[in-house]
C-alpha positions in Angstrom: -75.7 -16.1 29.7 -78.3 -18.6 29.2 -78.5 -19.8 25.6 -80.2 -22.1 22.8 -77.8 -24.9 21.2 -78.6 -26.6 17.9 -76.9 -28.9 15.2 -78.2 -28.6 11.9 -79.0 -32.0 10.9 -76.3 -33.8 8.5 -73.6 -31.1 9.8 -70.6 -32.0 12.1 -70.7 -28.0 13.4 -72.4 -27.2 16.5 -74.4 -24.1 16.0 -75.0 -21.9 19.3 -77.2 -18.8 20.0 -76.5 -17.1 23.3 -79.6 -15.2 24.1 -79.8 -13.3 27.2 -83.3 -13.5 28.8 -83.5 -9.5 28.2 -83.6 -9.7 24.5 -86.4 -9.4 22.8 -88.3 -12.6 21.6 -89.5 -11.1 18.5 -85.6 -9.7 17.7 -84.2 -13.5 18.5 -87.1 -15.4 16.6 -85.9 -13.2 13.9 -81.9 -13.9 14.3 -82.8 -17.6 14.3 -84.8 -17.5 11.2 -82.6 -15.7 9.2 -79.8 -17.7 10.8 -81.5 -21.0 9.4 -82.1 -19.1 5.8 -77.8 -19.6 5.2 -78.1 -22.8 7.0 -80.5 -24.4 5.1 -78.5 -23.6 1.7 -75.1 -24.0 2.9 -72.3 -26.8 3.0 -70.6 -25.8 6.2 -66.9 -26.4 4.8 -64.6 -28.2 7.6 -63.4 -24.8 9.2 -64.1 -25.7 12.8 -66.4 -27.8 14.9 -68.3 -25.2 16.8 -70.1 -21.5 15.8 -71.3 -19.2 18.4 -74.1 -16.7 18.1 -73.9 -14.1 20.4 -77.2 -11.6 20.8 -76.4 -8.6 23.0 -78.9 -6.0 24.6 -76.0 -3.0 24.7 -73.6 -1.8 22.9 -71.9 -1.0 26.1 -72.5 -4.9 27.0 -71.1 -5.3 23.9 -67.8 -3.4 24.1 -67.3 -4.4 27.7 -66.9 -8.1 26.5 -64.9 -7.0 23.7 -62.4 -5.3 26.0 -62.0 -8.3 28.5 -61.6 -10.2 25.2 -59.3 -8.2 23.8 -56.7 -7.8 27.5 -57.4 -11.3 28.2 -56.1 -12.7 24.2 -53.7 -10.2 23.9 -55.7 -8.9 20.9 -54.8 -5.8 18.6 -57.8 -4.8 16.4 -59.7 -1.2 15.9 -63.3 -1.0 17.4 -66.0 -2.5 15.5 -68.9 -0.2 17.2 -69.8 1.5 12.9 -70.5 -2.4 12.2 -74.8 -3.7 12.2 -73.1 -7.0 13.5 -69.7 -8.1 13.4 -67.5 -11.6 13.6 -64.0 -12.9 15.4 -62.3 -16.0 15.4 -60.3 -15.2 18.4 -60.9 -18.1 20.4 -60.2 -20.4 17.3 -63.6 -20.7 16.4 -66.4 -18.5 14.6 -68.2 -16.2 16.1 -70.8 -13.5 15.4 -72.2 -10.6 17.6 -75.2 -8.7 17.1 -76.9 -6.1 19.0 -80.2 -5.8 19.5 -79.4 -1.8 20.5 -77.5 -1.4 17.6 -79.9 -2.2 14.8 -82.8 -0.5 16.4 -84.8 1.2 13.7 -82.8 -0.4 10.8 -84.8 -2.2 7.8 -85.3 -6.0 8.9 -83.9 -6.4 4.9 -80.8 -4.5 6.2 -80.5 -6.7 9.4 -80.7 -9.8 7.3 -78.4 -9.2 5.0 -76.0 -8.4 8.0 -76.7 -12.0 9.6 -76.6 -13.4 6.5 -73.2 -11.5 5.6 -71.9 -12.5 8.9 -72.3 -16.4 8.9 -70.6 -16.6 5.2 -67.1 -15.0 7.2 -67.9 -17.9 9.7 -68.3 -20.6 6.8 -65.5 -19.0 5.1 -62.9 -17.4 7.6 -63.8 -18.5 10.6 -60.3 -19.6 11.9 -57.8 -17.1 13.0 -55.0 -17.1 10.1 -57.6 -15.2 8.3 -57.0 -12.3 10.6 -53.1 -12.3 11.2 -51.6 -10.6 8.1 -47.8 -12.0 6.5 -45.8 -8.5 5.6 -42.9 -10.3 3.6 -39.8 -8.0 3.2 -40.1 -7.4 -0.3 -43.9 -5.9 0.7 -41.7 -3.7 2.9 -39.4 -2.6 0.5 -42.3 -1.8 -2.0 -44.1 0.0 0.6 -41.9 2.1 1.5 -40.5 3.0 -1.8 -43.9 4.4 -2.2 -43.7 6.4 1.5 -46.3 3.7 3.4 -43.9 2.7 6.4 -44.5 -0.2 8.5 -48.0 1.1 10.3 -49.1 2.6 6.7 -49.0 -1.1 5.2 -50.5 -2.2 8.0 -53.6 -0.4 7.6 -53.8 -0.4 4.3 -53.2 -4.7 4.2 -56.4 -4.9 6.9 -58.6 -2.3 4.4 -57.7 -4.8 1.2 -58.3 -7.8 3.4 -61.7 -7.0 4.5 -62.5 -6.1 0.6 -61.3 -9.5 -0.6 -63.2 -11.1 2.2 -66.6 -9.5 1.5 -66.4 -10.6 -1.8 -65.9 -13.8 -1.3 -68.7 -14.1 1.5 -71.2 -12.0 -1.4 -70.0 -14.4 -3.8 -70.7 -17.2 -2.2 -74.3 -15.8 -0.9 -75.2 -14.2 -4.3 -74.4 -18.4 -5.9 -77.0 -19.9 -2.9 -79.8 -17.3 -3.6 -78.9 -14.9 -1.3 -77.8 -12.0 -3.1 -80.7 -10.0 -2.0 -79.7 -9.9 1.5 -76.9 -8.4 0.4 -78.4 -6.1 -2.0 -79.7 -4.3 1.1 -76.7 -4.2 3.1 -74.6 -2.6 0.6 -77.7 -0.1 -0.2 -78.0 0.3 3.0 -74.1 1.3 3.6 -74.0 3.3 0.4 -76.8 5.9 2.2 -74.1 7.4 4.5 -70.6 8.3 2.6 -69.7 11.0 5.0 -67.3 9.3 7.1 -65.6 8.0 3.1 -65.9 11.8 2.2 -64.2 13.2 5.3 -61.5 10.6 4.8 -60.5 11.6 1.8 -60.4 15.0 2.4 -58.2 14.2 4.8 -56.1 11.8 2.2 -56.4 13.0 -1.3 -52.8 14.9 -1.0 -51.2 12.2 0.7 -49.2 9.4 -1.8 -49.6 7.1 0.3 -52.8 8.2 2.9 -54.6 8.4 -1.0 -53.9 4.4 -1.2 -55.4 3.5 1.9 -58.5 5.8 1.8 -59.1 4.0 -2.1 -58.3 0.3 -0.2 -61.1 1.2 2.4 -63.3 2.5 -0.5 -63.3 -1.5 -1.9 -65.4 -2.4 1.1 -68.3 -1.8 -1.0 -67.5 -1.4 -4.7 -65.8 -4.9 -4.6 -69.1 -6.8 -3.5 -70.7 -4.9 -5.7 -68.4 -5.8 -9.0 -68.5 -9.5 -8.1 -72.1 -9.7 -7.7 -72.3 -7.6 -11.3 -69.6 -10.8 -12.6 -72.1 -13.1 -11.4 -75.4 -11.9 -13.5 -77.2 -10.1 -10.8 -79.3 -7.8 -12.7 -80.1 -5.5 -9.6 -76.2 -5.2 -9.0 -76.0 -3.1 -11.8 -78.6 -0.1 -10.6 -76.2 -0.5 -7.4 -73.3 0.1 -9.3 -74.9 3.5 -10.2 -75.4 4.1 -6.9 -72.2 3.9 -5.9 -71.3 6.5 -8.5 -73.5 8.8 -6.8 -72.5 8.0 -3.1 -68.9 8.3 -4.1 -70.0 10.9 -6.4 -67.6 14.0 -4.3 -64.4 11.0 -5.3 -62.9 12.3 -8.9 -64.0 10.7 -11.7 -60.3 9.6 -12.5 -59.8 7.9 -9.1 -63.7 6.2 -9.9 -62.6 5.0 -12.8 -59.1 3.5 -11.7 -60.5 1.9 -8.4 -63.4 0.0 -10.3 -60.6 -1.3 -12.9 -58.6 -2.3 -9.6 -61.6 -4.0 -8.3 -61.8 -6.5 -11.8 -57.8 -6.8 -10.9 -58.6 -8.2 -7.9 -61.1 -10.7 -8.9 -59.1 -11.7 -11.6 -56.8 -12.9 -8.6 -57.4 -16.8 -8.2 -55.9 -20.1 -7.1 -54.0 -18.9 -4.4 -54.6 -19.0 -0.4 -55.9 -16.1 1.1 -52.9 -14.5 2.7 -51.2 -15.3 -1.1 -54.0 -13.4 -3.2 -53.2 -10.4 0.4 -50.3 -10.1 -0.6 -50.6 -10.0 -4.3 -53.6 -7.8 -4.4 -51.1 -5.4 -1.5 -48.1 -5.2 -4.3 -50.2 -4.2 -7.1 -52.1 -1.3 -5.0 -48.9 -0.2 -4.3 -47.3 -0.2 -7.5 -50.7 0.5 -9.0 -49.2 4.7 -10.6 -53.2 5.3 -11.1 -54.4 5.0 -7.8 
């Protein structure tokens, strides 16, 4: 595919966008400019010398280069079709996919945020020891003490990890002036709660299921709580919001995930797979949840 290249100046990292000559102008003068709206703020930490852009026409484009990706890297991973855009690290670099199909008809604000969202995991966890998980043997044992074997603890590890890696990316965006973006995003996300609600219907009677529903349930309520820590006033109408669009979740479980979420955040100093881990024990253990 034929595509733009660019360095931002006084940056070591070689930015790429791939744009097919199918996509729409308009949509790609868009991706660039919000694109430039992180770079222009943002001290690209050391993670890796290149970031890739990818703009796709289809979805089924899209999933067709996943699934060569995927046999060809020997790659494990659920599909990523429910995300606006999404990011891998596979090849031992950053990169970030968005489809020009998929965010048909979706508020430009919404689509921002999503770029926006996407290049902080490629500032921040753009190498692939951010997506391989460490399940020591005492996380065994503790797991299944509490009746999560060995695939249960996986699932529930990948939910917490892509909580405490959103809010470090909305941390870091809300710090540079970019909280807005993500303002949007989590808006946006809070709109639908069906697939959440069918979930825990599904869960809610399950020791263990119940943990891993609540760990997927941080995707948004932990953005949101960091974003509240760092004096966002908006963040706090959100924080209502979420209320509602969780409103069919028991007050009790409400009340003990949000007290989770500060227990996480209160969770510093350590590497990433460390704070995983940590954050994995206490759900666990955690009798409330």
């Amino acid at each position: 595919m034929p595509g733009l290249s660019f360095s931002q100046e006084g940056m070591s990292t070689q930015i790429q966008i791939v744009i097919p000559e199918e996509i729409d102008k308009t949509f790609s003068t868009q991706i660039q400019r919000w694109t430039n709206e992180v770079l222009e703020k943002a001290e690209f930490p050391a993670v890796s010398p290149h970031l890739c852009i990818i703009i796709w026409e289809t979805m089924g484009k899209f999933h067709a280069f996943y699934s060569n990706e995927k046999e060809e890297l020997g790659v494990v991973t659920g599909e990523e079709s429910d995300f606006l855009a999404t990011h891998d690290a596979w090849r031992g670099y950053p990169r970030i996919h968005i489809c020009q199909e998929r965010v048909m008809g979706i508020p430009n604000a919404v689509v921002q945020g999503a770029i926006h969202h996407e290049l902080g995991h490629a500032f921040h966890h753009g190498r692939p020891d951010f997506y391989t998980f460490r399940f020591s043997k005492n996380l065994q044992q503790a797991a299944h003490a509490q009746g999560l074997n060995f695939a249960l603890l996986q699932q529930c590890v990948y939910f917490l990890s892509i909580a405490i890696k959103d809010q470090e990316v909305v941390q870091w965006l809300t710090e540079i002036r970019l909280g807005f973006g993500q303002l949007a995003l989590l808006e946006y996300l809070l709109s639908d709660t069906e697939e959440e609600y069918q979930a825990w219907k599904l869960a809610h009677d399950s020791r263990s299921l119940r943990k891993i529903a609540l760990a997927a349930f941080l995707k948004t309520l932990l953005p949101i709580e960091v974003m509240i820590s760092t004096g966002l006033p908006e963040a706090k109408i959100l924080r209502n919001q979420w209320d509602e669009a969780y409103g069919w979740l028991p007050k009790r479980e409400r009340e003990s995930l949000s007290l989770f979420a500060l227990t996480i955040m209160a969770v510093e100093g350590k590497t990433f797979q460390e704070r995983l881990e940590e954050v994995a024990f206490r759900l666990i253990k955690e009798i409330s949840i």
